[in-house]
N, C-alpha and C positions, 0 to 999 in steps of 0.2 A: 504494500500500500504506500505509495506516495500523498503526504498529510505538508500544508502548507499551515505555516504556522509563522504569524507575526513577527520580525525580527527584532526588533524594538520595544514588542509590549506584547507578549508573546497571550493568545487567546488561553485562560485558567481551562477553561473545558477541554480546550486540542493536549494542553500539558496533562489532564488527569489520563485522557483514553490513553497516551501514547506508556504512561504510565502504569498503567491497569494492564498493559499490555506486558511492560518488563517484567511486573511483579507475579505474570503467570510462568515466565520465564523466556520470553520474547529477545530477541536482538533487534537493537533500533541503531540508525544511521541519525547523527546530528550534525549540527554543525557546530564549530568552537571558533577562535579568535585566530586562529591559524589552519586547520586544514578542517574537511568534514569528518570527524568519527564514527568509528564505530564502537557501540557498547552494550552493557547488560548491568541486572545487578550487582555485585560485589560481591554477596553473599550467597549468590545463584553458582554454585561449581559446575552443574551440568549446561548451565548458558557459557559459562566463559571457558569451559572445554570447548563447544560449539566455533565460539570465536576463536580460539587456538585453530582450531583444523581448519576455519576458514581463509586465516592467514598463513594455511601452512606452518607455524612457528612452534620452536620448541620452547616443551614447560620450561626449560629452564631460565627462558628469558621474559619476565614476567611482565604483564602490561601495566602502562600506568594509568591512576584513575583519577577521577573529578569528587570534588568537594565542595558544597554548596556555598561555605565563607571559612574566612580564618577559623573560626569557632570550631567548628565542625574539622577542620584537620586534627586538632589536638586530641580528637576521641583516638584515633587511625596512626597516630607518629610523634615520636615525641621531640615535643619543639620546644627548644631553649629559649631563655630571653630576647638572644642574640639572632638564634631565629627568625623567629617573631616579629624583631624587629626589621630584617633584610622582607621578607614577606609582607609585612606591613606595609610597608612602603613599595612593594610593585604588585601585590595582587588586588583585584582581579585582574589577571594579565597574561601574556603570552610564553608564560613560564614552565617547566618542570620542575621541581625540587626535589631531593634524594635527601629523606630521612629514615631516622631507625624506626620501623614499622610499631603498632603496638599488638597487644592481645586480639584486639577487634578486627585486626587483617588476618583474612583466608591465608592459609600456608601460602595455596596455589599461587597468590598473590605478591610474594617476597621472595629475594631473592638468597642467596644459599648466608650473605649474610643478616639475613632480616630486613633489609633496605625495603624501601616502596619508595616509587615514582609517583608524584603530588599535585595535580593541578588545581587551581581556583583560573577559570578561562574567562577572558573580558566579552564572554556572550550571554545576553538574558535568556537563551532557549536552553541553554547547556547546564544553566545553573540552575535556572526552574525545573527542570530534569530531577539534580541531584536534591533539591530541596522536597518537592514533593515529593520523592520515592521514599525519602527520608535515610538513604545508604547511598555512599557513593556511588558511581556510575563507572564503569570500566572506562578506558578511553587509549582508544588505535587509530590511528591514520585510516581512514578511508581510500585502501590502496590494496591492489591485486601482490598475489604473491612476489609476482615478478619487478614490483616498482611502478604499476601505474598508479597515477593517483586521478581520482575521480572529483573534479573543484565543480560540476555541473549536477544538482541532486537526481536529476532527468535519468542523466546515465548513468549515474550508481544506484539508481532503484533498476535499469532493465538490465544492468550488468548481476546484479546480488536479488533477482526478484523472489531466487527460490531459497536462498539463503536468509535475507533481513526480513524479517518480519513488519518494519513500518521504516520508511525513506524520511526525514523531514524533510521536508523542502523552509531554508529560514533564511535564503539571498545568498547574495553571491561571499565566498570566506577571503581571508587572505592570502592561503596557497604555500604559506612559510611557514617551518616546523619551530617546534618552540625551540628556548634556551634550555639548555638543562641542566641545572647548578646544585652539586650535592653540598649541603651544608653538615652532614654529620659529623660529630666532636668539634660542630663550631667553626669547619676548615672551608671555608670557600672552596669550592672547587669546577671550574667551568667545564662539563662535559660534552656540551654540543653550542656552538655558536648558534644562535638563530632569531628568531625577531623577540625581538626585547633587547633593553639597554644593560648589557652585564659590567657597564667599565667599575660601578663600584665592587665588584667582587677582585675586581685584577690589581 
């Protein structure tokens, strides 16, 4: 199903259905502040196996997921002052962050050292998402095994029609992958150059 949903001020009714949808165990296509995603619940292991075989990719590289606000990361990762404070000051935004995971992240979800991948993304369709499911939202590139990426919602719904269960359609994205900057033990660390402003970590 291709579902158009306000980019700006996203309709509450189109955010419940596409929601009601995840929460049976559904895979939805959205769009975020940098490419369109694809996601499930968090706490859904046989959805986000689903999304593993769709990407092709191995468990051991775990996806990263969305988070409604700052508030809401601190159940999922534990975040220092200092933290806090680097995040404070660019979320919601075109970032990834690597923290220590906590209890409330799926195994599936972390990496062999506990890490998890963090977004708060500067889109109102991606956040009413994770707000209303009321759990994070998995979050992958909207891209074929082999590196295409799909920036038209048109053609990633009749590319994924038998795989995604609802296409958003919420305009056109920016097309550029995030920053990815782990801050664990406090260490800045820049892992993927991309749109966002990382010079205060360097």
């Amino acid at each position: 199903m291709l579902l158009k949903i306000n980019p700006h001020n996203p309709q509450k009714r189109q955010i419940s259905r596409v929601v009601d949808i995840i929460r049976q165990g559904g895979i939805v296509a959205y769009p975020t502040d940098t490419f369109y995603g694809i996601g499930c619940d968090i706490m859904n292991k046989k959805a986000i196996e689903k999304i593993y075989q769709l990407k092709q990719r191995q468990k051991t590289k775990p996806f990263s997921f969305i988070c409604s606000d700052l508030k809401n990361i601190s159940t999922y990762a534990k975040v220092s002052n200092i933290a806090y404070r680097h995040m404070k000051r660019l979320l919601p935004g075109p970032y990834t962050f690597v923290l220590s995971g906590t209890k409330m992240v799926p195994k599936i979800m972390l990496t062999k050292r506990r890490t998890a991948g963090i977004r708060v993304p500067n889109n109102p369709i991606a956040l009413a998402l994770a707000e209303k499911l009321e759990h994070p939202l998995i979050s992958t590139s909207a891209t074929t095994p082999d590196g295409i990426v799909f920036e038209d919602p048109s053609f990633l719904h009749d590319h994924f029609i038998k795989t995604i269960d609802v296409v958003i359609d919420g305009g056109p994205v920016a097309g550029v992958p995030s920053s990815i900057v782990s801050l664990i033990d406090d260490i800045p660390e820049i892992i993927r150059y991309g749109a966002g402003d990382v010079n205060i970590f360097e």
